[in-house]
Each structure stands twice: as structure tokens, then as C-alpha cells.
C-alpha positions as CSV (number, residue, x, y, z in Angstrom):
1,X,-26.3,-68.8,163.0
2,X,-28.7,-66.2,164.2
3,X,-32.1,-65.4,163.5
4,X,-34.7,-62.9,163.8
5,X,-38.6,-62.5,164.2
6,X,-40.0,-59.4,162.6
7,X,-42.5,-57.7,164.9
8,X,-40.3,-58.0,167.9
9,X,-37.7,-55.7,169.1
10,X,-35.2,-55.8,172.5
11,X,-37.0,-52.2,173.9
12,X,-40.4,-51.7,175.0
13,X,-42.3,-51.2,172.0
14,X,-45.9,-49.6,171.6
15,X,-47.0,-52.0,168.8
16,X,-45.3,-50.4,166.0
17,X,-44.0,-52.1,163.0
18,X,-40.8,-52.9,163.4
19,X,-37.4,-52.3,161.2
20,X,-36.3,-55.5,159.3
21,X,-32.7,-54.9,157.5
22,X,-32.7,-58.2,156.1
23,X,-28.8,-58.8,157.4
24,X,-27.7,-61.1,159.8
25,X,-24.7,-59.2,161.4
26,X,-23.5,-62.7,162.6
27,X,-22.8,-64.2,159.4
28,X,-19.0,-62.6,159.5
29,X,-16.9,-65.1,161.1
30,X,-13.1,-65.3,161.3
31,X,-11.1,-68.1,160.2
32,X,-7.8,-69.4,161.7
33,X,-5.9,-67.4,159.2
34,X,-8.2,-64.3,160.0
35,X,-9.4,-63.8,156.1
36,X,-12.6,-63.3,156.5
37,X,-15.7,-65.1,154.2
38,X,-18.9,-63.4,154.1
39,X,-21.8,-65.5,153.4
40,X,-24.3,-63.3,151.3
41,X,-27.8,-63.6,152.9
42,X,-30.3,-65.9,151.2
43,X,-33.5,-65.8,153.6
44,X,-36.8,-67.6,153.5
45,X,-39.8,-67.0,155.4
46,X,-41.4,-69.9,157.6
47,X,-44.1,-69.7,160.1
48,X,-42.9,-66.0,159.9
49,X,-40.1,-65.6,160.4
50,X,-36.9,-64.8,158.5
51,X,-33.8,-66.7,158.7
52,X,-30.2,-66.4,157.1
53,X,-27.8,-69.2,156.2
54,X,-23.8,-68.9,156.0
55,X,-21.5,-71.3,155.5
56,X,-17.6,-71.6,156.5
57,X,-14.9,-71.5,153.4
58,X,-14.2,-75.3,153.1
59,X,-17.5,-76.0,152.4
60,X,-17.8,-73.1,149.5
61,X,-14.4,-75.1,148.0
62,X,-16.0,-78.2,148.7
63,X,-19.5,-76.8,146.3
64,X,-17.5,-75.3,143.9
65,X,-14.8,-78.6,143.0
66,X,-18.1,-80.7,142.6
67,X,-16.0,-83.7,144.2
68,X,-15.0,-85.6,147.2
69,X,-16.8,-87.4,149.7
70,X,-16.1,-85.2,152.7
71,X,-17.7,-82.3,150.2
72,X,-20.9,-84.5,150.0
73,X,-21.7,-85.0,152.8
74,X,-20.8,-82.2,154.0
75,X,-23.1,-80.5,152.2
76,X,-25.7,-83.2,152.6
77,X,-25.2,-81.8,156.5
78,X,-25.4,-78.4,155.2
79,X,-28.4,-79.2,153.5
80,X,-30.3,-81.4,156.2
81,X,-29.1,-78.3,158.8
82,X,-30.8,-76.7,156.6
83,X,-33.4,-78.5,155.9
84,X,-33.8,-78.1,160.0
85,X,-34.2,-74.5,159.7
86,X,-36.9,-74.8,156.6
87,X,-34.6,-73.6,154.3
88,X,-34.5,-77.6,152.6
89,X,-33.8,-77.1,149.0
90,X,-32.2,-73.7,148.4
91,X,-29.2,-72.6,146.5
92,X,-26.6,-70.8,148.3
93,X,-24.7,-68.0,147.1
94,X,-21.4,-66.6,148.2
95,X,-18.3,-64.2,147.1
96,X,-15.0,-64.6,147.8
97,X,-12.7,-62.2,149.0
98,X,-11.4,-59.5,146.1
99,X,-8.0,-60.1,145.1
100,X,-5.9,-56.8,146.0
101,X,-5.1,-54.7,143.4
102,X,-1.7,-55.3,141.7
103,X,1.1,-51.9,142.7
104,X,1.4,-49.9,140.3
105,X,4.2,-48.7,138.6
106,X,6.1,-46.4,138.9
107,X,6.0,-43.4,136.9
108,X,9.5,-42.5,135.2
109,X,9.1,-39.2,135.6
110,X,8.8,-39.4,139.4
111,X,6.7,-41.5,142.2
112,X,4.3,-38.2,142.9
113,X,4.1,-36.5,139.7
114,X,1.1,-38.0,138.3
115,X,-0.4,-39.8,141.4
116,X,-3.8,-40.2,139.8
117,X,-2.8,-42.2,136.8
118,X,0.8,-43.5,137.5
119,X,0.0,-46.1,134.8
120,X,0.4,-43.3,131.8
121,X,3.8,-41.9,131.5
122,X,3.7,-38.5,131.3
123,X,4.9,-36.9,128.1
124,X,8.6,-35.1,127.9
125,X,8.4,-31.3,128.7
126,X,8.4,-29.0,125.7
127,X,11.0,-26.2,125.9
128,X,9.8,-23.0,125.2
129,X,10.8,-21.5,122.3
130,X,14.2,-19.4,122.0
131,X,13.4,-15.9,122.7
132,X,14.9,-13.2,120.2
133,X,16.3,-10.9,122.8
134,X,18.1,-8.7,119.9
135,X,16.9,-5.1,120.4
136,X,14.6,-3.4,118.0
137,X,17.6,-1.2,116.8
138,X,19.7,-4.6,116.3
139,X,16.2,-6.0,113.9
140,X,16.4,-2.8,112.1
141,X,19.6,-3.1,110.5
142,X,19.4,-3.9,107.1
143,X,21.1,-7.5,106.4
144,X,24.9,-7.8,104.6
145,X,25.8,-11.0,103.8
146,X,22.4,-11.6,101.3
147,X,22.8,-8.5,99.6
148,X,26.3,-9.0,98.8
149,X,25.7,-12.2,97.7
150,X,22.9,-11.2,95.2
151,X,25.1,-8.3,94.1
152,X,27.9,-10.6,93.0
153,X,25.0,-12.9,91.5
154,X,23.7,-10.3,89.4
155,X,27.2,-8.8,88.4
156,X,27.7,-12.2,86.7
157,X,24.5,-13.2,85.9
158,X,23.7,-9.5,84.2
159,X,26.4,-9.7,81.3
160,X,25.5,-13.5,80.4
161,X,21.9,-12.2,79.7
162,X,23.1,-9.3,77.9
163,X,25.4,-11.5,75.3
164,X,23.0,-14.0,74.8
165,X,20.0,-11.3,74.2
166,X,22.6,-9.8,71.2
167,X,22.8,-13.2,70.0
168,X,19.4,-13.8,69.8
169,X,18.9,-10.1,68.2
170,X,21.7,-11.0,65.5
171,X,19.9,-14.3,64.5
172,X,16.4,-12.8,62.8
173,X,15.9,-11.8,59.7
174,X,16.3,-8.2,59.7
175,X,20.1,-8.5,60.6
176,X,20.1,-11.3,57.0
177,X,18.6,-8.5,55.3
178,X,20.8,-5.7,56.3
179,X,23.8,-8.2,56.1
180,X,23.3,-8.9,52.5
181,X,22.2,-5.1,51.5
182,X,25.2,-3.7,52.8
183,X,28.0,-2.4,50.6
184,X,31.0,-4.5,50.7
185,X,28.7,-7.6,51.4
186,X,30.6,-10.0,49.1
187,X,28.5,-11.7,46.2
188,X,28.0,-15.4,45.4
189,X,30.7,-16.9,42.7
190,X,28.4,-19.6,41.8
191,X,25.3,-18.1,40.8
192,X,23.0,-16.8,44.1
193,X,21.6,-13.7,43.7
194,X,20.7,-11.5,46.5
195,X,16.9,-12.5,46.5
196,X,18.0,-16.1,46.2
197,X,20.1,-15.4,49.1
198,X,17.0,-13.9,51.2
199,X,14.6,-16.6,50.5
200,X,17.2,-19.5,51.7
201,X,18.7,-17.6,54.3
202,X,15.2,-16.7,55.8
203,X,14.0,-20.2,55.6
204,X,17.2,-21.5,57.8
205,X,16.9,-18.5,60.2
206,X,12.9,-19.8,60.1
207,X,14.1,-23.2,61.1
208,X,16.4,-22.5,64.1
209,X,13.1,-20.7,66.0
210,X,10.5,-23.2,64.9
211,X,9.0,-26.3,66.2
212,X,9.7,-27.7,62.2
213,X,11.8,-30.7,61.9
214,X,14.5,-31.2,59.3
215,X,12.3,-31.9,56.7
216,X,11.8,-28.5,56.6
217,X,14.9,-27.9,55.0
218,X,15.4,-30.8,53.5
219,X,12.3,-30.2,51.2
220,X,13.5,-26.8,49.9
221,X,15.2,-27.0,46.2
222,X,16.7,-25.2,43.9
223,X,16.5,-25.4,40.6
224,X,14.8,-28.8,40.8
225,X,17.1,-30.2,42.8
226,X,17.4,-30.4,47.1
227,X,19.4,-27.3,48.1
228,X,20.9,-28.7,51.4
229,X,22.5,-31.8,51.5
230,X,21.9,-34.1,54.7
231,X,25.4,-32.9,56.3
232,X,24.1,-29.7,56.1
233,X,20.8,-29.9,57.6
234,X,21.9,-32.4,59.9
235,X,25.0,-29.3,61.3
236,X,21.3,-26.9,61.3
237,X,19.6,-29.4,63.5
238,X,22.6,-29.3,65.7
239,X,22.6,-25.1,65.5
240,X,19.1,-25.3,66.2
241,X,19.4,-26.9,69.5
242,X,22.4,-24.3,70.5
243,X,19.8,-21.8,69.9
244,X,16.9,-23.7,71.5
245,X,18.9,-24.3,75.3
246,X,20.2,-20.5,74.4
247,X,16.8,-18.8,74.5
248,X,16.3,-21.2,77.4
249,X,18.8,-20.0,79.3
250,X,18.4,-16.5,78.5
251,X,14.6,-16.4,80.0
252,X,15.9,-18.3,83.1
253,X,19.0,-16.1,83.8
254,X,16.9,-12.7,82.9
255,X,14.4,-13.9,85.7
256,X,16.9,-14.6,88.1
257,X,18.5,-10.9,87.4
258,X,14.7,-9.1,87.6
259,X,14.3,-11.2,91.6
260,X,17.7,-10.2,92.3
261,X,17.4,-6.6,91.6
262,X,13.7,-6.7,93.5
263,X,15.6,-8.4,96.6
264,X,18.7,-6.0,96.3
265,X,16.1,-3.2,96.2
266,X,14.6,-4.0,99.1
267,X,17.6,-4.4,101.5
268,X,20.2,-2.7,99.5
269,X,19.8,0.8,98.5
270,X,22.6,1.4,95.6
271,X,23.2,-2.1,95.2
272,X,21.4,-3.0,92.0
273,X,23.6,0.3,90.3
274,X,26.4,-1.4,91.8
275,X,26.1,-4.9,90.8
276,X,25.5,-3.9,87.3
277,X,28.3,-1.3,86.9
278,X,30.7,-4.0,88.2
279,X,29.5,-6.7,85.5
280,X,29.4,-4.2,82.9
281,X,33.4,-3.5,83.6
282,X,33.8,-7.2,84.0
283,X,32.1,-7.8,80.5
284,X,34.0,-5.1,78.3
285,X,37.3,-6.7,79.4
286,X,36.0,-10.0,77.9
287,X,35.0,-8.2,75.2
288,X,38.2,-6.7,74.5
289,X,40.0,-9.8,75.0
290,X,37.7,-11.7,72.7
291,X,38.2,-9.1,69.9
292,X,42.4,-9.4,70.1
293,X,41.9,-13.3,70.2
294,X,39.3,-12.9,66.8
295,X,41.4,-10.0,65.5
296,X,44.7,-11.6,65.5
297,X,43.2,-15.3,64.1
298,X,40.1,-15.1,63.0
299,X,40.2,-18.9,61.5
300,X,41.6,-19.8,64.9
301,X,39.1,-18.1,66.7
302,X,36.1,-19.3,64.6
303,X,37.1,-22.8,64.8
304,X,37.6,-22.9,68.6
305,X,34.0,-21.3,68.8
306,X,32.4,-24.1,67.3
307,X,34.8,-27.0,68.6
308,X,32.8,-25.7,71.8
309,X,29.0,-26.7,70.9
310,X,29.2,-29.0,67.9
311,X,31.5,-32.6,67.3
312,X,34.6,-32.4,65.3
313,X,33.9,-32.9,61.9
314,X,30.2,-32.0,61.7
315,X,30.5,-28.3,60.8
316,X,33.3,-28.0,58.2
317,X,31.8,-27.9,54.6
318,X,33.4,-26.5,51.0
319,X,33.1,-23.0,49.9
320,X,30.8,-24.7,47.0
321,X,28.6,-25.7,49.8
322,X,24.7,-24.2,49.5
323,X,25.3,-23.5,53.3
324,X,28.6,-21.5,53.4
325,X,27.3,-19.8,49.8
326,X,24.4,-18.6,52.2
327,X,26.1,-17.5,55.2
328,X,29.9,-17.0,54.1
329,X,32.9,-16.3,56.7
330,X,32.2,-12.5,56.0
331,X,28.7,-13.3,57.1
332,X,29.8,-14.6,60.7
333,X,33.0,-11.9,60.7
334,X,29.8,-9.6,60.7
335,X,27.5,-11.4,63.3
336,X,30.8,-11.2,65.4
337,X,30.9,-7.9,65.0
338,X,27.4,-7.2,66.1
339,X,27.0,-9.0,69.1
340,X,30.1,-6.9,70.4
341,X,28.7,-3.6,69.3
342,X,25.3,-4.3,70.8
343,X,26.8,-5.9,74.0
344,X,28.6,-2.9,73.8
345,X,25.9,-0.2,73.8
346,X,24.6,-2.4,77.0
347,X,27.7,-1.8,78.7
348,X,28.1,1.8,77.9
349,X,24.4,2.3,79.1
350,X,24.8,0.0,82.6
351,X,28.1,2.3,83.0
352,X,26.6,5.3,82.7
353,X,23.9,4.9,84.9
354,X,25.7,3.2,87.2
355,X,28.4,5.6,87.7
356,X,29.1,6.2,91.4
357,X,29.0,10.0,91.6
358,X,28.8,12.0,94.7
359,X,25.0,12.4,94.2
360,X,23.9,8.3,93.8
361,X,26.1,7.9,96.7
362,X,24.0,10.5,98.7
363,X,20.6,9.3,97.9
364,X,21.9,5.8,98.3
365,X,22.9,7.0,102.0
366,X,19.4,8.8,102.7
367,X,17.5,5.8,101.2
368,X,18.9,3.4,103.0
369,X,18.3,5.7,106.2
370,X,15.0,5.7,105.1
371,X,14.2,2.3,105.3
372,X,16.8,1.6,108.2
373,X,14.0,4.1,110.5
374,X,11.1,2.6,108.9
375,X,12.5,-1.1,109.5
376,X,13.4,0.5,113.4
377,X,9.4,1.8,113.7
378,X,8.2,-1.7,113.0
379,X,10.5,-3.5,115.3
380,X,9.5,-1.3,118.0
381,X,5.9,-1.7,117.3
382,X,6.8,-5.2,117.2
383,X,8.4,-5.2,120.8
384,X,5.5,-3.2,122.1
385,X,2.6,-5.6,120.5
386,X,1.5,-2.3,118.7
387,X,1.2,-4.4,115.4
């Protein structure tokens, strides 16, 4: 232990107050094992002066179990020392020696790549993003394989949309009337007249384009009695829904062909005359072989038309029938006749303006120049950060 009296100093002093740091520099001792304990100062003030107590480490282990004998009176010692001192009575207070701090590990990207927080992995490298080291004349070129593909699309595609678009133009009301005005039309051996024929006939062209159900025809009479029986409107119901997914597919299909001919516009000059002039050729030899097949068996061909959309059975009726009196075989001989002449006049039309003469070929060749340069410009404006 040590001690020190305030107002005294080891040089000659000239009665000036004196520095008190309130530390004894002699409570650090060294144990056997060389781990030092460090009493922290507790001081009192008697008779003035200022004293600091330390104690050695089997005594702090002796406070802090509570127990033992040896503990006891050890600190009883402690305490009369002390006591000796006139420091009787206090608490003492004392820190042990920090533990060291735990290695850390090892980072698994490398010992010294993170040094500061070696704890944290460090997150996987991003690779940059592939440059496009294509040449602004290589971007410019107008693409092949998508245009071709969209040709061949809209050379089938185009000829579905015109058939079905006939079909729907055949089913109205104005071909009926012009059907049974004709001359030649044949008349009805069991009493129709022509006016009886437009009012029934228009109400089952009505019903295959309404949101009606079959009541709607099975309400309408003739002569007091129902004119349909439930066969028959149940083979309209069936007729109906051809036309219904029809007119479904025709608006889908005609969409498809209108982006088709915007994309083949856009990266293939000539190619929307193209596409259509080839499914125009591709359609009249259908056409033609259809008319042989219908020309050479009509029955045959009829019959194999409708084994197609409807079940066996379901759309054979007697010539007596209300139904066959209103639309006889001449009747669909006739619609036959013109869906091929309108399909037809769609062909002649896509042929003719599709033709590849010297001059379409030209322009095709200067257009597609055109926007060959203007597609080049961009790119290098691109290249150049200009845009």
C-alpha cells in the first residue's frame, strides 16, 4: 500500500496547492502467473489525508463466493487492516481482467478483403452485363427470321378469315331474300308461299345471331299449330353455336392478320403483298378442289360437311319437314355457291394487287433501303450517345 498527503510534494515548493490525481500508482501488483489485478481506488479522507486500498485476487474470489472460512477471516483481516488505516467499514470495489476477444472468422472471400468487418461475408461479384459489340451497320439490318415467320402466318391465316367473312355475309337476310326472289328458285309442294318463306326463314336467320334461346323458335306457328318440331330447333341450336365460335374466330383471326401486316410493315417492305398473294394462290386451289369434290357428289359432299360440326343423326329430316321446306338442298347448292364466288372476288382482288411486277419489286427495294439507312442513323446515334 501507499499513501499520500495532499499539500506536500518531493521538490521544493513555494506554498502552492499541490496536484492530487487521486490514483495510487502502486496498487498494480503482479501475481505469480503475471495476470495482473487492478484494485480500483476507493479513498477516504482522515486527519487529511487520502488513502487507497487494493486487495490481491484470492481475496476478491474469496468476497465474491460468500463462503469459506479462510475467506472470512481473511477479509475480517482485510477489514481490521483497514480498519488500521480508517477506512473501517467500506465497500470495496474491483474489475477483473477483460476476457480477450474471441478470433474472428474468416472471411470466405479472403483473409484481407474485408478486414474491418470479417464477420459479414461479403456479397458475390455481379458480372457486368454482356456488351453488344455488333456494329451499328450489323443493328441496322432489318431482321429475317420474324418476318418470314409472320409472312407464312398471314398467308394462312388471310384465306381462313376471308371464307369465314363469306360465310357470315351468306347467312343474313338479304342473301334469303335474293335466294327466294330469284328465277329458278324452286317453290314449296306443300303449301309455303314466298312471304311465308321470308317470315320463317328470317326468324331462323334471326335466331342464329341472337342472344334468344330456343324458345324462340319453338314459339313460332303456323297455322295454329308449332312450325318446328323439337328435332328441328334442337339441329338450330346446334347451327347456332357453329355460327357463334365462327364469328368468334373470325374477329380473332382478322386481328391477328391486321398486327401481322403492322409488324411485316415495319421490318418487311413487300412482305404483306407477298404473304397475301401466296394465300390467295393457296386458297383458289382449295377452292377448285372443293368445287370438283361438290360438283361430282353433291349428296356426298353435303353430308361430309355436316358429319364435320354436328352428331350423326341430328341433322337428317324429311323433305315434308318445315325446316328443309324453308331452306331446301337448292337453297344450300346456292349458299355453296356464294361463299366460292365471294371468296373468289377476295382472291382475284389479293392477286391483283399483289402481283410481283417489276415496279412493287423496285419500291419494295428502295423502301426497304429506306428504312435499312434510317435504322443505320439511329444505331449510330446510338453508339455515339447522340440519342
Amino acid at each position: 500500500m501507499a499513501s499520500h498527503t495532499p499539500g506536500r510534494s518531493d521538490g521544493a515548493g513555494s506554498g502552492s496547492s499541490d496536484f492530487e490525481s487521486g490514483l495510487d500508482y502502486g496498487a498494480f501488483v503482479e501475481d505469480d502467473d503475471a495476470q495482473p489485478t487492478q484494485a480500483l481506488p476507493r479513498t477516504t479522507e482522515e486527519h487529511g489525508a487520502q488513502r487507497t486500498l487494493a486487495f490481491d485476487r484470492d481475496e476478491l474470489a474469496a468476497a465474491a463466493a460468500g463462503a469459506g472460512t479462510g475467506a472470512a477471516r481473511s477479509g475480517a483481516g482485510s477489514r481490521a487492516a483497514g480498519a488500521a488505516h480508517g477506512v473501517a467499514g467500506e465497500d470495496i470495489t474491483a474489475s477483473r481482467p477483460a476476457p480477450a476477444p474471441a478470433p474472428s472468422p474468416a472471411s470466405p472471400w479472403g483473409a484481407d478483403r474485408y478486414p474491418s468487418d470479417a464477420t459479414v461475408p461479403a456479397s458475390a461479384p455481379v458480372a457486368p452485363a454482356a456488351a453488344d459489340t455488333r456494329t451499328p451497320e450489323e443493328r441496322a439490318r432489318l431482321p429475317k427470321a420474324g418476318p418470314r415467320l409472320a409472312q407464312v402466318l398471314l398467308a394462312v391465316l388471310a384465306p381462313l378469315v376471308l371464307l369465314l367473312g363469306a360465310v357470315r355475309l351468306v347467312a343474313t337476310p338479304l342473301f334469303l331474300w335474293l335466294e327466294y326472289h330469284r328465277p329458278g328458285f324452286p317453290a314449296d309442294p306443300y303449301g309455303f308461299s314466298t312471304a311465308d318463306r321470308m317470315t320463317y326463314g328470317s326468324a331462323g336467320l334471326d335466331y342464329l345471331h341472337n342472344l334468344a334461346g330456343p324458345r324462340y323458335l319453338s314459339e313460332l306457328t303456323f297455322q295454329g299449330k308449332p312450325l318446328l318440331s323439337e328435332a328441328a330447333v334442337s339441329h338450330m341450336t346446334d347451327v347456332k353455336t357453329v355460327m357463334w365460335i365462327a364469328t368468334a374466330v373470325l374477329v380473332v383471326l382478322g386481328l391477328a392478320c391486321l398486327l401481322l401486316a403492322l409488324y411485316l410493315r415495319r421490318t418487311s417492305p413487300g412482305g404483306v403483298r407477298r404473304a397475301l398473294f401466296a394465300g390467295a394462290l393457296g386458297l383458289l386451289v382449295v377452292i377448285v378442289v372443293l368445287a370438283a369434290m361438290a360438283a361430282t357428289g353433291w349428296q356426298g359432299f353435303f353430308a361430309g360437311f355436316h358429319s364435320l360440326f354436328f352428331a350423326e343423326g341430328t341433322w337428317t329430316f324429311s323433305v315434308s319437314d318445315p325446316l328443309i321446306r324453308l331452306y331446301p338442298a337448292q337453297f344450300w347448292v346456292d349458299a355453296a355457291v356464294a361463299v366460292a364466288v365471294l371468296a373468289l372476288i377476295g382472291i382475284v382482288a389479293a392477286l391483283v394487287a399483289g402481283a410481283p411486277t417489276r415496279r412493287r419489286r423496285e419500291m419494295s427495294q428502295d423502301r426497304r433501303a429506306q428504312l435499312e439507312a434510317t435504322r443505320l442513323r439511329w444505331a449510330r446515334e446510338d453508339a455515339h450517345g447522340v440519342r
